[in-house]
C-alpha positions in Angstrom: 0.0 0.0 0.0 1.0 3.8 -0.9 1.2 6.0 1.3 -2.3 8.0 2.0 -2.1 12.0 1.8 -4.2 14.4 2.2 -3.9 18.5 1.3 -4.2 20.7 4.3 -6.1 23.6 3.2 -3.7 26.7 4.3 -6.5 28.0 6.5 -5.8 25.3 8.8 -1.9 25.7 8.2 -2.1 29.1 9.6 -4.6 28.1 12.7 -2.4 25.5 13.4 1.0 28.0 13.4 -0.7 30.2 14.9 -1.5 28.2 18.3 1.9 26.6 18.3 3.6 30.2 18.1 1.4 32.6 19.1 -0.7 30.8 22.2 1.6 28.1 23.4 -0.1 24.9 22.4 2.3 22.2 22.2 2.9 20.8 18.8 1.6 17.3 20.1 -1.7 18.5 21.2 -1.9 20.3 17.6 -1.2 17.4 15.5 -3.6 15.2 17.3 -6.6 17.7 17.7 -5.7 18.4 13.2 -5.4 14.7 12.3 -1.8 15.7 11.5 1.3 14.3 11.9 3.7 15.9 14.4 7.1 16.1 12.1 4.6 17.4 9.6 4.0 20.6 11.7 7.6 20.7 12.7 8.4 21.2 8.9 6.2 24.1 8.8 7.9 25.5 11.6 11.0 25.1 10.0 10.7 26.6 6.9 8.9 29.8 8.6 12.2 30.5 10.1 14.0 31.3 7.2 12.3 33.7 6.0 12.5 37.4 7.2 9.9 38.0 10.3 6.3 39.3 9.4 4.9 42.5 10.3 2.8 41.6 13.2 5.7 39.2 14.7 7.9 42.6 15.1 5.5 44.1 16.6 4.4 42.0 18.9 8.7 41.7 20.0 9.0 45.3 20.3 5.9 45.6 22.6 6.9 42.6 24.9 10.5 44.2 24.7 8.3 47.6 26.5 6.8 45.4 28.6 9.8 44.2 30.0 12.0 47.0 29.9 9.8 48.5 32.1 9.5 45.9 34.6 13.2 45.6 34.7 12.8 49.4 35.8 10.1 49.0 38.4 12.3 46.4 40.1 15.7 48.3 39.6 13.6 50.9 41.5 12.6 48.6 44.3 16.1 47.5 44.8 17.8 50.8 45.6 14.9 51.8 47.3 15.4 48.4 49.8 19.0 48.8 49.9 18.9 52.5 50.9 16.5 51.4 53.9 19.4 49.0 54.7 22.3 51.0 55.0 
C-alpha cells in the first residue's frame, strides 16, 4: 500500500502555526486535535524560520520588549529603594 495523503487547506496551516507560536499549544496536542502528523507541523515551523519575520511578529517583539523593559525598571527601583533602607 502507498502511502495515504491528504492536502491541508492553508487556512488550517495558519490556525495551526498560529497556536503553536502565538498561544503556546504544544505541537503534540496540535497534531492530534488536526489529524496531523507531528514532524509534519515541525516542517512548517522550520521553513517559517528562514524567512524574514512578518509584520505583526515585530510588533508583537518590540511591545513585549516595552513590557519588559519597564519591569526591569520598576524592580531596579525597588532594589535601591530596599537597599537605601538597609544601609
Amino acid at each position: 500500500m502507498g502511502k495515504s495523503t491528504h492536502r491541508i487547506s492553508s487556512e488550517v496551516k495558519q490556525d495551526i502555526l498560529k497556536r503553536v507560536k502565538e498561544q503556546g499549544v504544544p505541537v503534540i496536542q496540535a497534531a492530534k486535535e488536526h489529524g496531523v502528523h507531528e514532524s509534519t507541523i515541525y516542517n512548517w515551523l522550520g521553513k517559517g524560520v528562514e524567512g524574514q519575520p512578518t509584520l505583526a511578529e515585530l510588533v508583537k517583539l518590540k511591545r513585549e520588549n516595552q513590557m519588559l523593559l519597564g519591569l526591569v525598571g520598576e524592580l531596579t527601583v525597588k532594589l535601591s529603594g530596599a537597599q537605601k533602607k538597609s544601609w
